[in-house]
C-alpha positions in Angstrom: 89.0 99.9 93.5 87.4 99.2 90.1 89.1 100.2 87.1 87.2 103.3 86.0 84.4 103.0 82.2 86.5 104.0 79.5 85.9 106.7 77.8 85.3 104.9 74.4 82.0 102.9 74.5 83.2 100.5 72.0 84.6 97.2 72.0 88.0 98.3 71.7 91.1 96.6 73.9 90.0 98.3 77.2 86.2 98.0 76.2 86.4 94.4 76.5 89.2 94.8 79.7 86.0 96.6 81.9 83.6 93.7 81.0 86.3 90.8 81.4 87.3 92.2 85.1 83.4 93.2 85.9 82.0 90.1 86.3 85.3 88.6 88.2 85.0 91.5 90.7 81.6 90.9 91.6 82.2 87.2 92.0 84.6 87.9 94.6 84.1 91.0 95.7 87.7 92.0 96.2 89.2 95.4 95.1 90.5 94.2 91.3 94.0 95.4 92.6 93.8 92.1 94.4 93.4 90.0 91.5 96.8 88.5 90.3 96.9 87.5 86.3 100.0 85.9 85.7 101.1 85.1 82.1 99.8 81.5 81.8 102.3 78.9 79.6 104.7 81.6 78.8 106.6 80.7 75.7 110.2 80.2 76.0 112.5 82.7 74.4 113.2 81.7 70.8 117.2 82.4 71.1 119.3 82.2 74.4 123.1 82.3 74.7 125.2 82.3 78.1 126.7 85.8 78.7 129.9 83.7 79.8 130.3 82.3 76.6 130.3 85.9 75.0 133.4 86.8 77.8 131.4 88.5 80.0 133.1 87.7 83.8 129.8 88.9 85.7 130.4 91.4 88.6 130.0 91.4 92.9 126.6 92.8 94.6 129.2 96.2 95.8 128.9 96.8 91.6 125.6 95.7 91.7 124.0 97.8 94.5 126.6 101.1 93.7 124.3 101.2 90.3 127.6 101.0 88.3 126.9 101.0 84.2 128.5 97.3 83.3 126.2 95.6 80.8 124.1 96.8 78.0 121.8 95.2 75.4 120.6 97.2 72.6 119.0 96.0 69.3 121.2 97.3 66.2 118.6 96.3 64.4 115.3 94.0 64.0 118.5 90.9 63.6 121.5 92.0 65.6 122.3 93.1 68.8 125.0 95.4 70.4 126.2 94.1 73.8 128.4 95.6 75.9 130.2 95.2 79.6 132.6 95.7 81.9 136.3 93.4 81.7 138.4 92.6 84.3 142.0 93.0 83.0 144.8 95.3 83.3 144.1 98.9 82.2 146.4 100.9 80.2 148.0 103.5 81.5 147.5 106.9 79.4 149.8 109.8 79.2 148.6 112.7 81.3 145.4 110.9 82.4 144.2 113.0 85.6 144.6 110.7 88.7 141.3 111.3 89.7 140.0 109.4 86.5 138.9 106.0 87.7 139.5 103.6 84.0 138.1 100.6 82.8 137.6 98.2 79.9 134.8 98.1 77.9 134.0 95.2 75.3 131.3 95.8 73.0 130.3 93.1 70.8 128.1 92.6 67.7 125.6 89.9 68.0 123.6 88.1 64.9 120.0 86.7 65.5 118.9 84.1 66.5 122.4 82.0 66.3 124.1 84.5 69.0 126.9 84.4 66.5 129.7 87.4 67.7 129.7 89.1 63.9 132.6 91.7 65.4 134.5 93.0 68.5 136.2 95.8 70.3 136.9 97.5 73.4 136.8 101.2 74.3 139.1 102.6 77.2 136.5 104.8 79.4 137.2 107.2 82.5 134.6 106.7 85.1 131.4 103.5 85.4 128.8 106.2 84.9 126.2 105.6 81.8 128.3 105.6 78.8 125.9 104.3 75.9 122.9 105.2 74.5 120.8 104.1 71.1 119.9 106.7 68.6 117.6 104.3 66.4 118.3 103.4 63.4 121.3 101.2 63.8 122.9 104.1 65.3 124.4 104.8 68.6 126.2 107.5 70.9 129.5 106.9 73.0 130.3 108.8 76.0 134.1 108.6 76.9 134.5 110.8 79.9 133.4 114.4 78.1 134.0 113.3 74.5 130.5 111.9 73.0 131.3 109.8 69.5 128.6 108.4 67.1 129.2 104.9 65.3 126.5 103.2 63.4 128.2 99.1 63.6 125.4 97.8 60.7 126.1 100.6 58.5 130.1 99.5 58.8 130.0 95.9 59.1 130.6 94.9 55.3 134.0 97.3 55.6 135.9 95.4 58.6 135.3 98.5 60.4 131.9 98.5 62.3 132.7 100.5 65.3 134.3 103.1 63.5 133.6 106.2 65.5 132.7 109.8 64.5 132.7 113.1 67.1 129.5 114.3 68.6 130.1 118.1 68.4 129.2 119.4 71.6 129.4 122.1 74.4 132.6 121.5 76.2 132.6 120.7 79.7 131.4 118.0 82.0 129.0 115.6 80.8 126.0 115.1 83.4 123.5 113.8 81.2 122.2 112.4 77.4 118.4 112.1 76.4 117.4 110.8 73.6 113.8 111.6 72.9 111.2 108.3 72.1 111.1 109.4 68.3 115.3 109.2 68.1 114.9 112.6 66.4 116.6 115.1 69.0 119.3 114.2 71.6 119.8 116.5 74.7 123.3 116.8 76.2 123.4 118.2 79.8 126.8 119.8 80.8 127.7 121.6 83.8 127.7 125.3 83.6 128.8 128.5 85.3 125.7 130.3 86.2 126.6 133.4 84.0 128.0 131.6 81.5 125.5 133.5 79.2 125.3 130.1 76.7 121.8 129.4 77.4 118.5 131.3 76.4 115.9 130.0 78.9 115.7 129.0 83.1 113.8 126.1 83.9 113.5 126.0 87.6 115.5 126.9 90.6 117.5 129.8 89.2 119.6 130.8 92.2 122.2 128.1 92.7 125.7 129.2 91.4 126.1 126.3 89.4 123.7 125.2 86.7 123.4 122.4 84.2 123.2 123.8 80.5 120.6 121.9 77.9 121.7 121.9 74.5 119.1 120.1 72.0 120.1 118.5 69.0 118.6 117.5 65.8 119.8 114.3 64.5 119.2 113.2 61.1 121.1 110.5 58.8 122.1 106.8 58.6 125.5 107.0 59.0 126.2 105.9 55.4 128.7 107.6 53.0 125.4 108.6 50.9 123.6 109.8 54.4 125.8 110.5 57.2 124.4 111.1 60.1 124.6 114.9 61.1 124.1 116.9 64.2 122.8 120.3 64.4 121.8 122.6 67.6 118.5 123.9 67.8 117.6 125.4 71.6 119.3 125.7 74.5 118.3 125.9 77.9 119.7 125.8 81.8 118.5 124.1 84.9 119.7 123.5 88.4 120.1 120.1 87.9 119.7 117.4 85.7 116.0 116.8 84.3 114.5 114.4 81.6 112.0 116.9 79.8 109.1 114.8 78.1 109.7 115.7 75.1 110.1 115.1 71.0 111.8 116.4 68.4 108.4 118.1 67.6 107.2 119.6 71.3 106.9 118.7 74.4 104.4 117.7 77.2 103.2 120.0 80.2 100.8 119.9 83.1 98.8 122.5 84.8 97.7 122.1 88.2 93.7 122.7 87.6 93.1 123.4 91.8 93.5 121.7 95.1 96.8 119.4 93.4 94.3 116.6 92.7 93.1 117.4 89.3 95.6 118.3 86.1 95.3 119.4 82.9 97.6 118.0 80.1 98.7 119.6 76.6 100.7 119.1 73.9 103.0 122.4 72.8 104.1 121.8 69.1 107.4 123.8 68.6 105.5 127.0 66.6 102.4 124.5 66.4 99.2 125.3 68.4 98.4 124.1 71.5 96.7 120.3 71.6 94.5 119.5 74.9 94.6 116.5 76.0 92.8 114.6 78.8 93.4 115.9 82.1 94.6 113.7 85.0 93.7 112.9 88.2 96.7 112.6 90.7 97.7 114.0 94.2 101.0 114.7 93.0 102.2 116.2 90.1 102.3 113.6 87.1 105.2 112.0 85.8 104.8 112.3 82.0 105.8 110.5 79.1 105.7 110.3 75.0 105.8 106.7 74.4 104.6 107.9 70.0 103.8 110.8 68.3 99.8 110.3 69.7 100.7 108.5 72.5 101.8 109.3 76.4 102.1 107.6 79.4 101.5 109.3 82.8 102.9 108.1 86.5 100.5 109.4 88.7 100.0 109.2 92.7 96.8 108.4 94.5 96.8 110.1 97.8 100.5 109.4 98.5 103.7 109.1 96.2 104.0 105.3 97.3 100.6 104.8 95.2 101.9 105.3 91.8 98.9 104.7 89.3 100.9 104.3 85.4 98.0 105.4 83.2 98.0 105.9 79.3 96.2 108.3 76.7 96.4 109.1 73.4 95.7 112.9 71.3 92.3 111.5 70.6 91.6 112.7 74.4 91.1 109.1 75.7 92.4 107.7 78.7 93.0 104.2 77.5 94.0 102.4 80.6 95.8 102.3 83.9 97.2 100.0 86.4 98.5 100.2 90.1 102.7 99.7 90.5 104.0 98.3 93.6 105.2 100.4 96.5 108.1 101.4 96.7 109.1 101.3 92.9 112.5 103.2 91.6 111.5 105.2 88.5 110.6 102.9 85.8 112.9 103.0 82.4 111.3 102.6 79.0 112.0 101.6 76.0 109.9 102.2 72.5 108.8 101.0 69.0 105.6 103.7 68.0 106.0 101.9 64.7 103.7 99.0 66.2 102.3 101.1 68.9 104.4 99.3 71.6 106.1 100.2 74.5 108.6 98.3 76.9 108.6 99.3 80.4 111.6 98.0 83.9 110.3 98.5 87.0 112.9 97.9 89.6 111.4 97.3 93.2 113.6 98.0 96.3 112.7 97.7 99.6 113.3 101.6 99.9 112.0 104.6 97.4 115.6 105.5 96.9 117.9 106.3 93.6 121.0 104.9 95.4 121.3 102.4 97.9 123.4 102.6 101.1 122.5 100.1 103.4 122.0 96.4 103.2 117.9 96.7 103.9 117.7 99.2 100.9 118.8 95.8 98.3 116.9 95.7 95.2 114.6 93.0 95.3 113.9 92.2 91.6 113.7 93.8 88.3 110.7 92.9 85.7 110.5 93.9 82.0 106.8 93.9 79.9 105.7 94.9 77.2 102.2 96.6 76.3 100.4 97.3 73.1 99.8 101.2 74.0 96.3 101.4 73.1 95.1 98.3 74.4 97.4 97.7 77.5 97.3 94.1 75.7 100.5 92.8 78.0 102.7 90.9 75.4 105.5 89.9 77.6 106.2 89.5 81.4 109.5 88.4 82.9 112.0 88.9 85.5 115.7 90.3 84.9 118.8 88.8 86.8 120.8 90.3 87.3 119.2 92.8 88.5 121.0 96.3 87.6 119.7 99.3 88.7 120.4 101.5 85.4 118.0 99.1 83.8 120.1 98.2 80.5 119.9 95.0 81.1 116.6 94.5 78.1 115.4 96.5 74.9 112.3 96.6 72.4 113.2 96.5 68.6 112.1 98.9 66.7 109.5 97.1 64.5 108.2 96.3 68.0 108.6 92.4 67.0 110.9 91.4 69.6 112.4 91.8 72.9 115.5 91.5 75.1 116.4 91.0 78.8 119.2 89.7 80.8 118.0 86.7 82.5 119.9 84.1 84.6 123.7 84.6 83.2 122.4 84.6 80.0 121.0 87.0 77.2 117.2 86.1 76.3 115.3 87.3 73.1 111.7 86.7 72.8 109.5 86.8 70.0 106.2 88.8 70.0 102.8 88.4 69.0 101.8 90.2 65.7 99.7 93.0 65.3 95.9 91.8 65.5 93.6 93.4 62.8 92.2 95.6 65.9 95.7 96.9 66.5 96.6 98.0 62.8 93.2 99.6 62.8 94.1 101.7 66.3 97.3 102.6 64.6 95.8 103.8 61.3 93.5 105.7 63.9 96.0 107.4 65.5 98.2 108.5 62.3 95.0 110.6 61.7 96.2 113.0 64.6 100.0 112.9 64.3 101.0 116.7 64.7 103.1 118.3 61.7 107.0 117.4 61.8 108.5 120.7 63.0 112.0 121.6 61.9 112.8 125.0 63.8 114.2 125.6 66.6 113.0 124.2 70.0 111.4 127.1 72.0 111.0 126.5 75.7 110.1 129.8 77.0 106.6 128.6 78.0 108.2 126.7 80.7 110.8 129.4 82.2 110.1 130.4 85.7 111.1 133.8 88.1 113.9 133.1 89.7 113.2 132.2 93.3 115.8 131.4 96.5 113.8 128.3 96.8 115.4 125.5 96.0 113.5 122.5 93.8 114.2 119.0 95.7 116.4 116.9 93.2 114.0 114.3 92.5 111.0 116.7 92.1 112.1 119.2 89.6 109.3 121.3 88.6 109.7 124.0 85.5 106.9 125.8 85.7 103.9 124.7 85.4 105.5 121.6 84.0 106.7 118.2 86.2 109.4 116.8 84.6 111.3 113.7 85.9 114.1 113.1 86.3 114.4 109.3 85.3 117.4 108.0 83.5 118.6 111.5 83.0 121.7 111.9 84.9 125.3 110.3 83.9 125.9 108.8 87.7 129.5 108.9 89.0 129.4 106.1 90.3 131.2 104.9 93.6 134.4 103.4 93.4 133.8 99.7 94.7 136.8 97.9 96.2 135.7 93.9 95.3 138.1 94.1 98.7 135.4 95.7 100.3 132.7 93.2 103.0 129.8 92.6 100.3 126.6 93.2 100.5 124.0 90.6 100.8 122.8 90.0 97.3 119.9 90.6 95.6 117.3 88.4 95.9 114.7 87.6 93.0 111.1 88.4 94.3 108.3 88.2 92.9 106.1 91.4 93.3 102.8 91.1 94.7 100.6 91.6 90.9 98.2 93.8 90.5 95.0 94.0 88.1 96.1 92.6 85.1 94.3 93.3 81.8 94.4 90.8 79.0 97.2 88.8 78.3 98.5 88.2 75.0 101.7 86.3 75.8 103.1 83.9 73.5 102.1 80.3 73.8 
């Protein structure tokens, strides 16, 4: 199948893509799917340290293949990382901790660039190995520990002895099933479990008949986390579902889809919060899409051709231009992203398993391998390409700085930090492009009532949640409870390191 004429007759990134792979397709004539670009003369990362030698004593395949949360990497900033994972030591026993609690260790270090100096330590004391840390921006960051949710911002505190100082997360009490943070690090979503007349939310997304719902409460974040700008919380919607759900969303309105006739044709808007609608350009799928803000002007799609095991990832801006797409293997667990709109870059994980499945419960369903790259958006320039071991299945294991300058995976017992290329002249130009249709920053409240639903007796599958009009996924939403692994326990066989079968490639930008 040929990639499809872009929309833009001009000699933009994906311009210059359809004439590169013309030519090579009628040469051969083979579907460009076939056609396998690998990243010639990769250049090797330009900082590397062994995770060993930072005191992390690695894990078994049972932690491995339960999808346990046990290492993290996430850039403090452009110079410094935060890494974090699991110990094996003796756990303190707590006064009136509830026996079905099931502790652990945590050490979280900060890490300088490029020396892999440790700049500061410490260790938390959490209840369960579900998900327990996610990165606001801006040097800051949000703790889960159990229910209570703490914000500590480690650059801001460094100079004071006290970097991981910690500060509450006011929230809704109750259990903790999920976090979101949208791409623009501007609103935070905290999921809790909820009676079903609890009368604390405004607005039904979904399924509205099961007993037991999940409540949505969006917050504002705003701050540094400095004496002169601390960083603040404030709630500004509410909603309920029947289960956890990612919501494509900012901190200025969210995505939604509209099934245009026969489930093969959809269109696609923007809904400002108190804005007016912006159409975008409608996709083509057999399923509804999976969709994604990746800038304030930019989205990704996950879309299905014929069958779910087809996924198409496809990207467009708010200039109505589908940019570019490419073919993902079969059989490909929900890929993870990670962002910098700053240089119009995103970083995506795709995790491939020999089943479609979230968790894995028999020794064919291994992971195979895990591969990080990074795109310019508007191009689909790829920057980087590499392969992750090992492989973890909540995808923590690599990040995207901000300034979109650098990258980080976990590769071979070791933490890996590559240096990428800089903007081109035709990059600043599509970014200077796309500020030109940047939507106003909203401040108000965020109003979901386009999406709510009648309440039906039929129930949404899990993995398929639909709100409306709107697919959402449900894609590094949830805070797993993870099983409780006995390393007494017969392991699994573990995961092997497989190159995927590549598809059509478009041009490659890698450093030399």
């Amino acid at each position: 199948m040929l990639v499809p004429l872009p929309k833009r007759l001009r000699c933009d990134g994906a311009w210059r893509r359809f004439l590169y792979l013309l030519p090579l397709a009628a040469a051969f004539a083979a579907p460009l799917q076939t056609l396998a670009f690998e990243p010639s003369h990769q250049a090797p990362p330009e900082a590397r340290f062994s995770l060993e030698d930072l005191g992390f004593p690695g894990t078994s395949p049972n932690f491995l293949n339960a999808g346990v949360s046990l290492l993290t990497v996430h850039f403090a900033d452009s110079e410094h990382l935060l890494v974090t994972f699991s110990l094996r030591c003796l756990v303190p026993r707590l006064p009136g901790d509830p026996p079905d609690h099931d502790d652990r260790m945590v050490a979280a270090l900060l890490v300088e660039l490029p020396s892999g100096k440790v700049l500061a330590r410490t260790e938390w004391h959490l209840h369960d190995h579900g998900r327990y840390l996610w990165n606001l921006g801006g040097g800051r960051f949000l703790l889960r520990e159990g229910n209570a949710l703490w914000t500590f911002t480690p650059m801001v505190n460094l100079k004071s002895g006290q970097p991981f100082v910690r500060r509450p997360f006011p929230h809704r009490s109750g259990q903790v099933e999920a976090v979101v943070v949208s791409p623009d690090n501007r609103l935070v979503t905290v999921e809790t479990k909820a009676a079903k007349n609890s009368g604390a939310t405004t607005v039904s997304l979904g399924d509205a008949s099961s007993s037991s719902m999940v409540a949505l409460d969006f917050y504002r974040i705003a701050g540094g986390g400095s004496d002169g700008s601390p960083l603040a919380s404030s709630v500004v919607g509410s909603a309920r579902s029947a289960s956890t759900i990612n919501l494509p969303m900012s901190a200025d309105g969210y995505l939604r889809s509209n099934d245009m006739g026969q489930g093969t044709r959809w269109s696609v808007a923007f809904e400002p919060f108190g804005g007016k609608t912006i159409k975008l350009a409608p996709i083509d799928s057999s399923c509804p899409p999976g969709l994604r803000l990746v800038s304030p002007t930019q989205l990704v799609a996950l879309s299905c051709r014929g069958s779910v095991d087809r996924t198409i990832l496809m990207a467009f801006d708010f200039n109505s231009h589908e940019m570019w797409q490419e073919p993902l293997d079969s059989f490909t667990v929900q890929p993870v992203f990670a962002f910098a709109p700053a240089a119009g870059r995103f970083a995506v994980s795709r995790t491939n398993a020999s089943v479609a499945t979230d968790i894995l419960t028999t020794d064919q369903d291994n992971v195979q391998s895990q591969e990080v790259r990074v795109y310019q958006t508007q191009t689909g320039d790829l920057l980087l390409k590499v392969n992750c071991s090992p492989v973890l299945r909540t995808s923590e294991n690599f990040d995207l700085s901000a300034d979109g300058m650098r990258a980080v995976v976990v590769r071979k017992g070791a933490i890996e930090v590559y240096r990428l290329p800089e903007l081109s002249a035709g990059d600043r130009a599509d970014l200077a492009e796309l500020q030109k249709a940047v939507p106003p920053s909203r401040e108000g409240p965020v109003d979901l009532s386009g999406l709510a639903v009648a309440e039906t007796k039929e129930a949404v599958p899990e993995e398929e949640v639909v709100a409306g009009p709107l697919a959402v996924n449900t894609e590094e939403a949830a805070v797993p409870e993870a099983p409780v692994v006995k390393e007494g326990a017969v392991p699994r066989k573990p995961p092997t390191l497989l190159n995927p079968g590549e598809k059509a490639e478009f041009v490659d930008k890698s450093p030399r």
